[in-house]
N, C-alpha and C positions, 0 to 999 in steps of 0.2 A: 504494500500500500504506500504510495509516495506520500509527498509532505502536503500537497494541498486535497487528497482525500481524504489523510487523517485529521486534517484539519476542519475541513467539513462534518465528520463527526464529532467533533472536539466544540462547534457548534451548536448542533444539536443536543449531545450530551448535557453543555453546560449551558444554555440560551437562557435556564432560570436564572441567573446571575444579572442579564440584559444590561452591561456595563462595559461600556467600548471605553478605554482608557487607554489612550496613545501617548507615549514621548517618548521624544529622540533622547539614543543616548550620545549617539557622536554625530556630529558632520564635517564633509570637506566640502570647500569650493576653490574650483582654480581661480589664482587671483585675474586671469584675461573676461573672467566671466563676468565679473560687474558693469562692465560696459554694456550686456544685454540686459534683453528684459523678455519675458517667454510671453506677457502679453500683446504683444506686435510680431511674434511670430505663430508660423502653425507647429504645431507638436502631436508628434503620434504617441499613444500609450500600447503598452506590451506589459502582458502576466509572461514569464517565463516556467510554463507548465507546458508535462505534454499531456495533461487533464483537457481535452476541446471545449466540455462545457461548462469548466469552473474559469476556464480559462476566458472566455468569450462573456459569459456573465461578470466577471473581471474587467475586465479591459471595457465591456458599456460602463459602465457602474464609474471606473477612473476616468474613462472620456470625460463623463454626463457629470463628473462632480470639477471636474477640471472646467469647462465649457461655462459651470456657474460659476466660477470665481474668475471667469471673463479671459479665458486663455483657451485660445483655440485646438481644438484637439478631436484628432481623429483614432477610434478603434484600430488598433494593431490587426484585427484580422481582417479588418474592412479595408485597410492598404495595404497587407501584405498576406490574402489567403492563402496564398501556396508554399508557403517559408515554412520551413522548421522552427517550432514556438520557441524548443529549448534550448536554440541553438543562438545567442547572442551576438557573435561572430558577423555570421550567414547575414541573420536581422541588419543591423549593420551596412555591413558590405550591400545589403538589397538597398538602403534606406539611402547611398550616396545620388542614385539619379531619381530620388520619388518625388521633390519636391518639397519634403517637408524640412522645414529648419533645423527641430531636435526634434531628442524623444527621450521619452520618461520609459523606465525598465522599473519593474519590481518583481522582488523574488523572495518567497520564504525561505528562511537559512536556519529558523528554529525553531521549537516547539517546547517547551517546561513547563513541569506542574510544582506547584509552590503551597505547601502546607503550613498551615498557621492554625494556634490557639485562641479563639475567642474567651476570654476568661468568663464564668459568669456573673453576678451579680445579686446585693441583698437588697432589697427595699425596705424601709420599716416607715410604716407609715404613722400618721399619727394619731391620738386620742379621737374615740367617735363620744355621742352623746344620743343617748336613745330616750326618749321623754314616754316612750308606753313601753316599758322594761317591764315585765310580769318574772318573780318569781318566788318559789314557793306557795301558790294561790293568792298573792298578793301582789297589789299595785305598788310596784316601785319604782315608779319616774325621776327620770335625773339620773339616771349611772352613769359613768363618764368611764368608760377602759381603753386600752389598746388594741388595736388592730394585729392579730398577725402578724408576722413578718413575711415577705413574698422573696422564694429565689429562685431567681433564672437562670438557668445550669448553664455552664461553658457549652464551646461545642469544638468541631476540627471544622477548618473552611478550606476546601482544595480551590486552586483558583490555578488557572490555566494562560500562560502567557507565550504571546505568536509573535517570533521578532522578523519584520523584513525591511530586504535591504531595497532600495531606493537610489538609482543611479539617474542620472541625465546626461545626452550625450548631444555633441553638436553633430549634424547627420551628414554636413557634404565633406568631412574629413574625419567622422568618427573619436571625436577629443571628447573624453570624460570634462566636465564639465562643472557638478555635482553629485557628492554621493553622502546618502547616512544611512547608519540601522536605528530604526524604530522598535519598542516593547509594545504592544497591546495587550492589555489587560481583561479577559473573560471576554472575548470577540463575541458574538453572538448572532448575526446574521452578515453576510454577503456585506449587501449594500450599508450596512449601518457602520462596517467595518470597514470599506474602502472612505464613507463618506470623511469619518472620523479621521483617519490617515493619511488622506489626500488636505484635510483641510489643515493637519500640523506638521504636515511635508509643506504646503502654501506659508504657514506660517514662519518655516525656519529658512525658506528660499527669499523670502520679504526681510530679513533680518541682514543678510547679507546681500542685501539688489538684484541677486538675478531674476526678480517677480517684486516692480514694482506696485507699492500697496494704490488699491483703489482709492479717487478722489470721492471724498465723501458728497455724496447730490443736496446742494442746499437748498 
């Protein structure tokens, strides 16, 4: 089973979690790259799987979240359907006479599960006051006692984290450009997971200029 089917289970498995939590732990960028801006060019996206249809729901999913943060980009199988996906190289070498300016590559490089103790907890609440108290066949209003104390037992939390790496390259001379690995925390669907990663991969290309930020519409 390769890394993006077990991943797909690892989805489903965990989807009750429903908590997409992305950061970069590291990035490069060549320092020639600040002079662009990938909003004024066109960009193609590529999943490097040879999964077709995680692959293809992939690469919509990174187009379509690319496209809204105003940066034009086309599906990797929709301009290159006859390429080998897993093949970077190939991709590459095809992408110097297509047209487009760059392109975005991602790839899963890892998968871990991460065990942690929830501790549990006491509550103690405080004094009630009960005004129709009956006891021993008699009215006694007014008792004033404690409450219980309430405890909520620990528990174990397995929590599943998907790191990928995230390349850009410039396409009519194949120059890496930028690159980071990302952690995602408890992924839980497709598109909720590209969305989340595409928009803190935007975030750390805007920090260094290669993805000027948008002007706010007044």
């Amino acid at each position: 089973m390769n890394a993006l089917k077990y991943m797909l289970v690892v989805f489903m498995t965990y989807g009750l979690f429903g908590c997409d939590d992305t950061d970069f732990e590291s990035t490069w960028q060549d320092p020639s790259a600040r002079n662009l801006d990938l909003r004024r060019e066109e960009v193609a996206a590529f999943l490097l799987s040879g999964n077709e249809a995680v692959r293809r729901s992939f690469e919509y999913n990174l187009a379509n979240e690319m496209n809204q943060r105003g940066i034009e980009t086309v599906p990797g199988y929709d301009l290159l359907p006859q390429v080998d996906p897993t093949d970077k190289r190939e991709i590459l070498a095809r992408l110097r006479d297509s047209g487009v300016d760059s392109a975005i590559f991602m790839r899963i490089v890892n998968r871990e599960q991460e065990v942690s103790y929830v501790p549990g907890t006491v509550w103690y609440p405080g004094p009630y006051h009960d005004p129709f108290w009956w006891y021993d066949g008699h009215y006694r209003g007014g008792f004033v006692g404690p409450w219980p104390p309430y405890y909520d037992p620990g528990y174990y939390r397995v929590d599943t984290i998907v790191s990928v790496e995230t390349l850009v390259y410039r396409a009519p001379d194949s120059k890496l450009l930028w690159a980071g690995v990302s952690r995602t925390m408890n992924p839980s669907e497709v598109d909720e997971f590209v969305e989340d990663l595409v928009s803190e991969a935007v975030d750390e290309m805007e920090k260094t200029g290669l993805v000027r930020k948008e002007k706010k519409k007044s």
